[in-house]
N, C-alpha and C positions, 0 to 999 in steps of 0.2 A: 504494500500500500504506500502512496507516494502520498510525502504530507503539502499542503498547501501553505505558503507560507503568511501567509495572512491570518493562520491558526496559532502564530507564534505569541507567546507570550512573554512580559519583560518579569527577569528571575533574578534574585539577587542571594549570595552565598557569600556567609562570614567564616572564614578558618579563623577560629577562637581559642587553635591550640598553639602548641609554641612549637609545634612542626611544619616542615614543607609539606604542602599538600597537594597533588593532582587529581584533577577533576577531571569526569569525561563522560560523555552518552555516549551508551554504546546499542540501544534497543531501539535506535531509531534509523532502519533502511537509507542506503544511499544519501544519509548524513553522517556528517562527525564533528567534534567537537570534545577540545580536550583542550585541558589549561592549568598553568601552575602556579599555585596561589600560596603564596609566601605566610609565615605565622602573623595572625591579629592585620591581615586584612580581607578587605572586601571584594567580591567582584561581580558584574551584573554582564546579562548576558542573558541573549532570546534563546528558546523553546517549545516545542510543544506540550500540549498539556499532561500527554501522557508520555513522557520521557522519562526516565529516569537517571540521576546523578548520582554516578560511582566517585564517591571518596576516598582515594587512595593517599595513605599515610606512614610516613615513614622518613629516611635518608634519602637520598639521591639515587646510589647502587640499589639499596632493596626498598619495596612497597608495599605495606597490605593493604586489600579491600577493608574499610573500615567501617562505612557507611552506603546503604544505597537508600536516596532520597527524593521519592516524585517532584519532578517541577513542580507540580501544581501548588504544591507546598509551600516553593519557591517565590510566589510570584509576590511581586511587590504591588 
């Protein structure tokens, strides 16, 4: 299913730990997006409604999945 992109939504995610953290959808067909959000800050960033944001947590060399979090959740 191809999404339209005027389903997009505006999403905003705070890293409120003291780790480097990478972010990414990965549930959404022939999109991607993926970003690296440094400790105690913000970043905002369109979506659909039913995506999901994988919060990866960790060093730089290693990562774990920490969180996965609907945009919808997201939205501002």
């Amino acid at each position: 299913m191809i999404q339209n992109l005027l389903d997009e939504i505006p999403c905003r995610y705070i890293n409120d730990t003291d780790k480097y953290q990478i972010v990414r959808i990965s549930n959404i067909p022939c999109w991607f997006f993926e970003r690296a959000v440094f400790p105690r800050t913000t970043i905002t960033f369109k979506a659909f409604s039913d995506s999901l944001l994988e919060v990866h947590t960790g060093i730089f060399s290693s990562a774990i999945l920490s969180d996965i979090i609907p945009c919808d959740r997201l939205r501002q």
